[in-house]
C-alpha positions in Angstrom: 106.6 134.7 71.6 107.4 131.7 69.4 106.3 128.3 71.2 106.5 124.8 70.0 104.7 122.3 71.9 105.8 118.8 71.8 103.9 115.4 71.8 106.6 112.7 72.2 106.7 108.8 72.4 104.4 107.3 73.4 100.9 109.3 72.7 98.6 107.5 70.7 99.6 107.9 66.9 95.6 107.5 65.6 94.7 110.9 67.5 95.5 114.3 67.9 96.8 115.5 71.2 93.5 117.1 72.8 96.1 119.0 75.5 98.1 120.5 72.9 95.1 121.1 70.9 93.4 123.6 73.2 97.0 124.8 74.7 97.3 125.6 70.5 94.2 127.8 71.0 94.6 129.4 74.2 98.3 130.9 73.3 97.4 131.9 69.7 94.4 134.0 71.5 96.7 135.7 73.8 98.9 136.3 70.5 101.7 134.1 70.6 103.2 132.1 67.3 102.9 128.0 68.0 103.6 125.2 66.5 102.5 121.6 67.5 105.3 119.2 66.6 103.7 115.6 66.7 107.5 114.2 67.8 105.7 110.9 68.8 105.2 110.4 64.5 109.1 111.7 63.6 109.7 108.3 66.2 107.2 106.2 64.2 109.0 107.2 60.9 112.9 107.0 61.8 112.4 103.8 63.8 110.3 102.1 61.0 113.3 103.2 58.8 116.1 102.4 60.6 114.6 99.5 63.1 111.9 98.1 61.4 109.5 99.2 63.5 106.0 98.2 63.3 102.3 98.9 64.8 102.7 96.0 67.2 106.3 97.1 68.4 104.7 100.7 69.0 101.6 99.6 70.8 103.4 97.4 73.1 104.9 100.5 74.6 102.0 103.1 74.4 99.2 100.6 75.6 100.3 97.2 76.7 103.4 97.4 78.9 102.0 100.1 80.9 101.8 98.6 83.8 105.1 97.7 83.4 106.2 101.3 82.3 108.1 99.3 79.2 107.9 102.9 77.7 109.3 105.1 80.5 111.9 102.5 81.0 113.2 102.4 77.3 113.8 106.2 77.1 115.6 106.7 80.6 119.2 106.4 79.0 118.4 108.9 76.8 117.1 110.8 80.0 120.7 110.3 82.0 122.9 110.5 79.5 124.6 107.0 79.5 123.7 103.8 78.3 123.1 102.5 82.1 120.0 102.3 83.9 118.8 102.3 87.9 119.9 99.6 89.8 116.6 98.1 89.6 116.6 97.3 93.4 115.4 100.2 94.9 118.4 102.5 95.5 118.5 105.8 94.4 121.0 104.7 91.3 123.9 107.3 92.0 127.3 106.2 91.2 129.2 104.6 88.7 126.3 104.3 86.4 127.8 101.3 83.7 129.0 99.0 86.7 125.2 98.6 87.9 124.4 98.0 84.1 123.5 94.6 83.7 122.4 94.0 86.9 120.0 97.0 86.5 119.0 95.7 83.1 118.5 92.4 84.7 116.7 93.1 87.8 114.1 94.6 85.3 114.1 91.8 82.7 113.6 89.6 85.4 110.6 92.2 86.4 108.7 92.0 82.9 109.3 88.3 82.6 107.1 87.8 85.5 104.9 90.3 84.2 104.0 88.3 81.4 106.3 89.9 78.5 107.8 87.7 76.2 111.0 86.8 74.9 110.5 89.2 71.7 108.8 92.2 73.8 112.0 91.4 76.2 114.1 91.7 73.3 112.5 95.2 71.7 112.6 97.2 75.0 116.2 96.6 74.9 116.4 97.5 72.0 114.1 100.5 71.6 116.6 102.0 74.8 119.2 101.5 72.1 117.5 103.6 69.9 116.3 106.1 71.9 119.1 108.4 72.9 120.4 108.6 68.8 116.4 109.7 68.2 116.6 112.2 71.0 119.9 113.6 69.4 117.9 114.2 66.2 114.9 116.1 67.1 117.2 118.1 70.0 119.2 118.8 66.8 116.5 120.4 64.4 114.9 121.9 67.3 118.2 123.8 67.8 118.3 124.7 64.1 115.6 127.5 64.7 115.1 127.7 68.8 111.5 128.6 69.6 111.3 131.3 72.8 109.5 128.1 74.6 109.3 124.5 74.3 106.2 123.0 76.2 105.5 119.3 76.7 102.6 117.0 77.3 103.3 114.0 79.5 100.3 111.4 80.1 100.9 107.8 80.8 104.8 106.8 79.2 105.6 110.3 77.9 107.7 111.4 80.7 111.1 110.1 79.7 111.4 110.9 76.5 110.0 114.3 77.4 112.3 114.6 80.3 115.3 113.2 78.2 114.6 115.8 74.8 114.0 118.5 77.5 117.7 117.7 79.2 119.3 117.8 76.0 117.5 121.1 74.4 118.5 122.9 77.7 122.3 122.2 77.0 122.4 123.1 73.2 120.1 125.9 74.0 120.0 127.2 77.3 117.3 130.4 76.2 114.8 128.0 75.5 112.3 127.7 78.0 111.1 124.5 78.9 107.8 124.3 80.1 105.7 120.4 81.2 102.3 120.2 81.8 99.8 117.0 81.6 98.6 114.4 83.6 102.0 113.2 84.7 102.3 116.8 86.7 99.3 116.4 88.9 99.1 117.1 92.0 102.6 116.0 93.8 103.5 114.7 90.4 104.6 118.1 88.7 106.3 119.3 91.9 108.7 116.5 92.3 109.3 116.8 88.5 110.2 120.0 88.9 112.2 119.8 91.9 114.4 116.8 90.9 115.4 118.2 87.0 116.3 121.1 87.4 116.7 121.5 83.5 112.9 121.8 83.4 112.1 126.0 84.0 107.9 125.6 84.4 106.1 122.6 85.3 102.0 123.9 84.7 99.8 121.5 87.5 95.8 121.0 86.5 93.7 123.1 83.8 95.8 125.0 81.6 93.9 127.0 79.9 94.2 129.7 82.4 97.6 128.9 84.0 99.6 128.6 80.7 98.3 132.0 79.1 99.4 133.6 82.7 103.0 132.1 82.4 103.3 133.2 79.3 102.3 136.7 79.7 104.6 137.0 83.2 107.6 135.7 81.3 106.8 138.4 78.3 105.9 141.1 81.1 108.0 140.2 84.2 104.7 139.5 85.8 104.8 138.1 89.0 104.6 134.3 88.6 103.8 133.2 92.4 99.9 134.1 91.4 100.0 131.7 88.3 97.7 129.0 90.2 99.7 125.3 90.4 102.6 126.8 88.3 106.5 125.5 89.2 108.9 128.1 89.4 112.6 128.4 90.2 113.7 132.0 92.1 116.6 133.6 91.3 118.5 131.1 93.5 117.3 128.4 91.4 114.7 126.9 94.2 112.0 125.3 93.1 108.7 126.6 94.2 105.5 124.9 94.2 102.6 127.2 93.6 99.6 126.5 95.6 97.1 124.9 93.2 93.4 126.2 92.5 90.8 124.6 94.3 87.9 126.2 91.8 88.2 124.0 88.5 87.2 125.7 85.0 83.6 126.7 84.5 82.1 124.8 81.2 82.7 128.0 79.6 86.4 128.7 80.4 87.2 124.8 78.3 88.1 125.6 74.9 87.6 123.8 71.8 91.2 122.3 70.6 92.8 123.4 66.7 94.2 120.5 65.4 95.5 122.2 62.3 99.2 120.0 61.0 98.3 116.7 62.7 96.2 114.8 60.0 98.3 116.3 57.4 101.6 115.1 58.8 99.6 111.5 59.7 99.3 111.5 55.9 102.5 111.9 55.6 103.9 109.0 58.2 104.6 105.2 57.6 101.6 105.1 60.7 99.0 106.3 58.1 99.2 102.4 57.3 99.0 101.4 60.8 95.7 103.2 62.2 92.7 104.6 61.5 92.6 108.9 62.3 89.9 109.8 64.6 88.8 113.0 66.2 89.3 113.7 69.4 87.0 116.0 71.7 85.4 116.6 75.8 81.9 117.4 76.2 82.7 117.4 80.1 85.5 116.8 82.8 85.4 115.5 86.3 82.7 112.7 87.5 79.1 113.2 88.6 79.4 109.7 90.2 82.9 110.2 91.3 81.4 113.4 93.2 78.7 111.4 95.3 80.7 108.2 94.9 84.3 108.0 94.2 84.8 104.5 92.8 87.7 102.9 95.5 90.5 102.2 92.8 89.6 105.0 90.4 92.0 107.8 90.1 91.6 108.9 86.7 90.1 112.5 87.5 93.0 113.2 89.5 93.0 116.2 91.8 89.5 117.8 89.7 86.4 115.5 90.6 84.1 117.9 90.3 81.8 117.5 87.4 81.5 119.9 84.2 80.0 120.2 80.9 80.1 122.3 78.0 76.1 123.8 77.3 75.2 121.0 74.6 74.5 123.4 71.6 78.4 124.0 72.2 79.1 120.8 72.3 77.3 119.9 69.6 78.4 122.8 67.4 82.6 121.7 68.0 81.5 118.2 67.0 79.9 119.2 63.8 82.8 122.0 63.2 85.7 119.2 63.8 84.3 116.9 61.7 83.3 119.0 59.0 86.6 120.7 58.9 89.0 117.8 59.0 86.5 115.5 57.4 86.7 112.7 59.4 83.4 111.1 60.9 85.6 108.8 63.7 85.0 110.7 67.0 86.9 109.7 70.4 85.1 111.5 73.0 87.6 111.8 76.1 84.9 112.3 78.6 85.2 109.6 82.3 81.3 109.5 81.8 78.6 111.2 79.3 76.7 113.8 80.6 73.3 112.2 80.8 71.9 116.1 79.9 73.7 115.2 76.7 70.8 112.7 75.5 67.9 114.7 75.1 69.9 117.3 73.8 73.0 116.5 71.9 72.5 112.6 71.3 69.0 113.5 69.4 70.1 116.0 67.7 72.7 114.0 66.3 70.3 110.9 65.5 68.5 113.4 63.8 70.9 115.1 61.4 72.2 112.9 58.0 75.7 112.6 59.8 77.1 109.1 59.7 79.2 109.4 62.9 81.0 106.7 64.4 81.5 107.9 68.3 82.9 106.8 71.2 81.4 107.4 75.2 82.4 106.2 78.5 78.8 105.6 80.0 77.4 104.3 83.8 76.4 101.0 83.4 72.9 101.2 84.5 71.4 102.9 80.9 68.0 101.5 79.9 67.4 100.2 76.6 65.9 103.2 75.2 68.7 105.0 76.1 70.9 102.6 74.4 69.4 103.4 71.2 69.5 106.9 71.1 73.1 106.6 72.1 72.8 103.9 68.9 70.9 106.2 66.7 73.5 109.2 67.2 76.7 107.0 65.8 77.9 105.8 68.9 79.8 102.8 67.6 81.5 102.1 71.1 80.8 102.7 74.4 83.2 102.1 77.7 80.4 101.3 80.3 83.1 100.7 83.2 81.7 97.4 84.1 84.6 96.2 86.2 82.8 93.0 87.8 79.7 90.6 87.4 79.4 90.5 91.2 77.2 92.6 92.7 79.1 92.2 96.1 82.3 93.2 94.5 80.4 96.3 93.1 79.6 97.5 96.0 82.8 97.4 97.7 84.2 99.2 94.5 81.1 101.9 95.2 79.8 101.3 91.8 76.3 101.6 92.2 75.3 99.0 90.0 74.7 95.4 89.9 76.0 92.8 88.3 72.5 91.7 86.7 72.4 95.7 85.3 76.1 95.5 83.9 74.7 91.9 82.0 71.6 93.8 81.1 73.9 96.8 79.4 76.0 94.2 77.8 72.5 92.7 76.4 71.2 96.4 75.5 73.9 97.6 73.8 74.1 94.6 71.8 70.3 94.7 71.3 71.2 98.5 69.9 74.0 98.1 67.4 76.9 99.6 70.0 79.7 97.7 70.8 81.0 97.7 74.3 84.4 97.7 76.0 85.5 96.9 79.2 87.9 94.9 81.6 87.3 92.5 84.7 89.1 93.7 87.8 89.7 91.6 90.9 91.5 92.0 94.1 89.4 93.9 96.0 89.9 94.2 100.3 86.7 91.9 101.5 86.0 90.0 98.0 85.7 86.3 98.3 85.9 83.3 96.1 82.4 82.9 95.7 82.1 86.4 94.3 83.8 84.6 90.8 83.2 81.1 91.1 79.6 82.0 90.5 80.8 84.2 87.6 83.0 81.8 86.1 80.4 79.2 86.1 77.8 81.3 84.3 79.9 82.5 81.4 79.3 80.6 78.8 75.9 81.9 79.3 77.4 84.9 77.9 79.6 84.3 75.0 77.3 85.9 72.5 78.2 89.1 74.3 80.8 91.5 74.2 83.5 89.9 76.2 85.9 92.3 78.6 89.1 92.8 77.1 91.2 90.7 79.5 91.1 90.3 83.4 93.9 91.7 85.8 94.3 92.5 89.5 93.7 96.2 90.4 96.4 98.3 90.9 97.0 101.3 93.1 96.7 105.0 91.7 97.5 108.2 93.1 94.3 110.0 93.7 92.1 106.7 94.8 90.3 106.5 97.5 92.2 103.0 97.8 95.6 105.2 97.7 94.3 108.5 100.0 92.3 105.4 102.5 94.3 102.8 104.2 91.6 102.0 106.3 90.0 101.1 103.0 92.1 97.5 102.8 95.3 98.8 101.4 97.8 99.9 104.6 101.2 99.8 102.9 101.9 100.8 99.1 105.1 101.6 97.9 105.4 103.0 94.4 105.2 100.3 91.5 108.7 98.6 90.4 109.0 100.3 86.8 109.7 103.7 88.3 112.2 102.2 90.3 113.8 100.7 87.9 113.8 104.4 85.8 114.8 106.5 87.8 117.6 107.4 89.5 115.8 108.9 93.0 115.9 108.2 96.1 112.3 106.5 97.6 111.0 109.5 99.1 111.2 111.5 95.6 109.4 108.6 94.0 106.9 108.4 96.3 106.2 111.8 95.3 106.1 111.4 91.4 104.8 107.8 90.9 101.0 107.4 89.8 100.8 103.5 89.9 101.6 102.0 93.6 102.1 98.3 94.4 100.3 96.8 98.0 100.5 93.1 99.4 97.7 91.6 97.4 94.3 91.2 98.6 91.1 89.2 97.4 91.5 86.0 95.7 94.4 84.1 95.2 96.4 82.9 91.9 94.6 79.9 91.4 91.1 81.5 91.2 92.4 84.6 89.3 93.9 82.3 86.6 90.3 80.7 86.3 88.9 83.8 85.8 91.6 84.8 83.4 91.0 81.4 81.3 87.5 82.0 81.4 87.7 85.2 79.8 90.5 84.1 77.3 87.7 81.4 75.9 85.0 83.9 76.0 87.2 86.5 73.5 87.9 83.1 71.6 84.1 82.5 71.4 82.2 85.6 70.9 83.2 85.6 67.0 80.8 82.8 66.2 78.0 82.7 69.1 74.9 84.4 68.9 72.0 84.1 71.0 68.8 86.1 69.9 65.2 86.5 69.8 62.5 87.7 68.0 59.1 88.1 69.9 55.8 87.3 67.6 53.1 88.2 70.4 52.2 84.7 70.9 55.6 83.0 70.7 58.8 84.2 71.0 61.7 82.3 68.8 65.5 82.1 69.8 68.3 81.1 67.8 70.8 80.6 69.7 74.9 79.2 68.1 76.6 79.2 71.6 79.0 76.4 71.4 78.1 75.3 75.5 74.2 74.5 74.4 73.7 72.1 71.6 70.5 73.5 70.5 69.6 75.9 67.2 66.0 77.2 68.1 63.7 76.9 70.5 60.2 78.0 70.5 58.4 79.5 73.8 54.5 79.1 74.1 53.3 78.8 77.2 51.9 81.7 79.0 53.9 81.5 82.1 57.4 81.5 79.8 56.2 84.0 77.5 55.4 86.0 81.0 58.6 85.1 82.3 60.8 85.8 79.6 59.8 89.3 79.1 59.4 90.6 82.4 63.0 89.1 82.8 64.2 91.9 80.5 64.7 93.8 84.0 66.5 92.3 86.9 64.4 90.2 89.0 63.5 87.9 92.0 61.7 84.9 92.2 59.3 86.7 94.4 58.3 89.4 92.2 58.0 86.7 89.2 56.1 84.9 90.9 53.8 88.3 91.9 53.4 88.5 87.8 53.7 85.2 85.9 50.2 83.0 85.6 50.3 80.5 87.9 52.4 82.3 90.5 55.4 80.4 92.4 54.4 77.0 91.2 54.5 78.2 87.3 57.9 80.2 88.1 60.1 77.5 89.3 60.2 74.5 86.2 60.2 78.2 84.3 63.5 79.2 85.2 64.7 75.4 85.2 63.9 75.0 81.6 65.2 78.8 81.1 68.7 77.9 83.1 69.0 74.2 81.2 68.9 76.4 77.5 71.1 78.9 79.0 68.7 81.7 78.5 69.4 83.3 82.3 72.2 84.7 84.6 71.7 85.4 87.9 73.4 87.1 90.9 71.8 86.2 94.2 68.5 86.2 93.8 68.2 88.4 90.9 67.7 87.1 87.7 67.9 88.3 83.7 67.5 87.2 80.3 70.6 87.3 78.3 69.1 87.2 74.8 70.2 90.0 72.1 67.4 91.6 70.1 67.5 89.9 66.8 67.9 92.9 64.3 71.2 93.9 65.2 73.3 91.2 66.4 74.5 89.5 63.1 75.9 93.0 62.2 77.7 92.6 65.5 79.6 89.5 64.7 82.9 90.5 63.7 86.5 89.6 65.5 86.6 91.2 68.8 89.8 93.5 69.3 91.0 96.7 70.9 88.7 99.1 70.0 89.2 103.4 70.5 89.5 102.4 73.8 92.8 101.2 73.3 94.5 104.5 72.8 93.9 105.5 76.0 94.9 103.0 78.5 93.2 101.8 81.4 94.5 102.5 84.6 93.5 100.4 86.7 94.2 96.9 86.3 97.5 94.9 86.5 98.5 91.4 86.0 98.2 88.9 88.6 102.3 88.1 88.9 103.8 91.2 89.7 106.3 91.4 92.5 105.7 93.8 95.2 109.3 94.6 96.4 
């Protein structure tokens, strides 16, 4: 069977698809022809060409509107077939489709406006829906130049309108083809409703596919019997869709294959967006959560319906790494996993500090590593690390089930630092139960941090599918109703899109708009500040020096001497209370107190209740650390949980 598999707008353009990479491998093994066709890079050229479209314009629909669904929304004429849209109000969008154009267009305008878009990014989705159905005509039209057998599509975050609108328009100019979607987007409820409600789509594969799509493929080429394909969606003979009960056993470590991204850096090469980005690898070491499986983090629904925690044996790991890299000759390596394997660092993170490799990694870590393990993780090339900090209150940590503190997410800011990695991560708010004194405190202490790696922004969770904060109501949220973009997309009646949505809106709870724009200003100076402040130390036995450039403390260096603050300082590498400084520091709770004083007046401190923590880096890395603080690797996935403050619930 001849198969092309499909990566349209709006996947990342710096990586390789890591779904169609190990779908690549599992239907060459059962012996089928493929091709990967990166469609999302045929966009990048002919819109560059004919638009002047740039990096910005691109990332504004694959990473910044996508709580807005800017992306999904710009492709949906080219879905319908018309230049109109969904009313934009709710209803299910039937009827005369141009009438309820510009009040469609409007209502959702009016939507991103308050979002925060701008008058340009307002301007380009317009635009870009212009565009989209003349680009869908064009790759519909050399696809049915040669028609594969199948046509199988990836859909994760804004893919599922152009895929849905190049799969409507391949099935009329070539009804033989079958089309086949698969992804994140078909999770779950997700893939049935897709399934259900376009009928131009023939298979829609739900979780792992590296069983399930081998099994379609050899029922289709056998007449096997496809109600045993686990999670597939079928249509009988009548043109019913069925929903095939999904697999409750996920993929042992050994089933996950390694992806073959032969074509994709080759045809990067060849695209205007070999300008734009940087290529990097992209890879899994595990799937599922080992914190998600004791304690599913309330407004995390990123694993979707597969929790349960998996990794490859680490000489495996290890072994696709070095076979990647050597064989595509890149040393940039995004590594997909929602947290690192913490088997990995004995075995794969030595072994890589210990081999002449110069790789630049990235790992989504728990918070609460120790310094030695930051290191090693520093020592193996890991350039970046996504820690999932989420908060600086240790009471809003523990109603998100974190398990960590707010004094152990300062210390990993600190310890990375302190070990040459960089860190990303994003402040969250709107948690049931928070209260205002869960950020004033924060907001207060900040400038205490500038010298460290600053979140990327702050925004008020949203809900996802999968969450315990969506399958909970008792948890705070009672009423969600799925988010406005998907109303605004698609022309379905409620019920249907309370089926396919992933994002949900809820009557807000937590702080209010006053206190979250604090917050938000308070982060917006720390990004403007972390270029040029540094705070650092260098301990000589019996002094320790700090240097500190901090633009909230108008002193260079300072000198500590004295044996209670040389005590203090150092045992205050590890959260702690007054009471258990005062068990260790000469001259017990008499020494402790003008200690911290002096320590809090130089801005040497945060605390969180009663625990307290220096904040000052390690000296040898941090003036290699002091560089312009952007969207890291990070920023081709998006996160999906945070929204901003202003968005309408109705």
């Amino acid at each position: 069977m001849r198969i092309v598999l499909l990566h349209m707008p709006w996947g990342a353009i710096d990586v390789p698809s890591l779904a169609l990479g190990i779908l690549h491998t599992a239907a060459e093994r059962a012996g089928h022809q493929v091709d990967v066709r990166y469609a999302n890079l045929d966009f990048v050229d002919w819109a560059a060409e004919t638009a002047g479209f740039g990096v910005d314009d691109y990332q504004y629909f694959s990473e910044k509107s996508y709580f807005q669904g800017a992306g999904d929304w710009a492709f949906a004429g080219a879905l319908y077939g018309d230049d109109g849209g969904s009313d934009g109000d709710g209803s299910d969008g039937e009827g005369d489709a141009d009438a309820g154009t510009d009040a469609g267009f409007a209502g959702y305008f009016a939507y991103l406006a308050t979002s925060g878009a701008s008058e340009q990014e307002i301007a380009l989705t317009r635009a870009t829906r212009a565009l989209a159905p003349v680009f869908i005509a064009r790759l519909v039209e050399e696809l049915a130049a040669d028609p594969p057998d199948l046509v199988g599509f990836t859909t994760t975050f804004q893919q599922n309108t152009a895929s849905l609108a190049a799969a409507r328009l391949l099935k009329q100019r070539c009804p033989q083809v079958r089309t086949v979607f698969g992804g994140a987007n078909c999770d779950g409820p997700q893939g049935a409703a897709l399934h259900r409600n376009f009928p131009f789509l023939d298979f829609v594969v739900r979780g792992e596919g590296e069983a399930a799509f081998p099994a379609l493929l050899a029922g289709l080429l056998e007449g096997g019997d496809l109600s045993a394909v686990p999670g597939l969606c079928w249509r009988d003979g009548s043109g019913t869709s069925t929903a095939n009960v999904m697999t409750t056993r996920p993929l042992p470590p050994a089933a996950i294959l390694a992806p073959r991204y032969d074509g994709f850096f080759e045809r990067l090469d060849a695209s205007v967006a070999a300008g734009w980005v940087d290529p990097k690898l992209v890879l899994e070491g595990s799937r599922g959560c080992w914190w998600g499986e004791k304690h599913h983090c309330t407004f995390c629904g990123l694993n979707g319906s597969s929790m349960e925690f998996r990794s490859k044996p680490p000489a495996d790991f290890l072994a696709e790494v070095l076979t990647l890299v050597e064989r595509h000759q890149l040393l940039d390596v995004y590594v997909v996993d929602n947290i690192l394997d913490m088997g990995y660092f004995d075995t794969v993170l030595k072994s890589l500090a210990e081999l002449p490799v110069d790789l630049r990694l990235h790992f989504e870590i728990k918070a609460n590593l120790r310094r030695h393990q930051f290191q090693l993780l520093g020592d193996s090339g890991a350039a970046q690390v996504q820690p999932g900090i989420e908060s600086l209150s240790t009471r809003v940590l523990r109603i998100m089930d974190k398990g960590v503190t707010g004094c152990q997410n300062v210390r990993a800011l600190r310890d990375a630092q302190s070990a040459g990695v960089s860190v990303t991560w994003n402040y969250l708010y709107g948690f049931p139960g928070e209260q205002p004194a869960d950020y004033e405190s924060v907001i207060r202490q900040l400038p205490v941090l500038h010298h460290l790696d600053p979140p990327t922004g702050a925004g008020r969770i949203a809900i996802e599918r999968f969450s315990p904060y969506f399958d909970r109501p008792e948890l705070g949220f009672a009423i969600t109703r799925p988010a406005f973009q998907y109303r605004a997309t698609y022309r379905l009646p409620e019920s249907e899109l309370n089926e396919l949505a992933y994002v949900f809106t809820a009557p807000p709870r937590g702080i209010g708009g006053d206190l979250a724009e604090r917050l938000s200003t308070a982060v917006d100076t720390w990004l403007a500040r972390f270029p040029d402040s540094r705070l650092s130390y260098r301990d000589a036995g019996g002094r320790i020096v700090l240097v500190n450039t901090r633009p909230g403390y108008d002193w260079r260096v300072v000198e500590l001497t004295g044996p209670a603050e040389l005590a203090a300082f150092r045992l205050l590498a590890q959260p702690r209370s007054t009471a258990a400084l005062a068990a260790k520091v000469p001259g017990g709770a008499a020494a402790v107190e003008p200690v911290l004083e002096r320590f809090t007046a130089l801005g040497l401190l945060f605390h969180d209740g009663d625990s307290y923590l220096q904040v000052a880096v390690e000296s040898d890395n941090q003036v290699l650390m002091r560089m312009q603080h952007r969207h890291g690797p990070a920023a081709a996935r998006p996160r999906t949980e945070e929204v901003p403050d202003a968005v309408p619930i109705g």
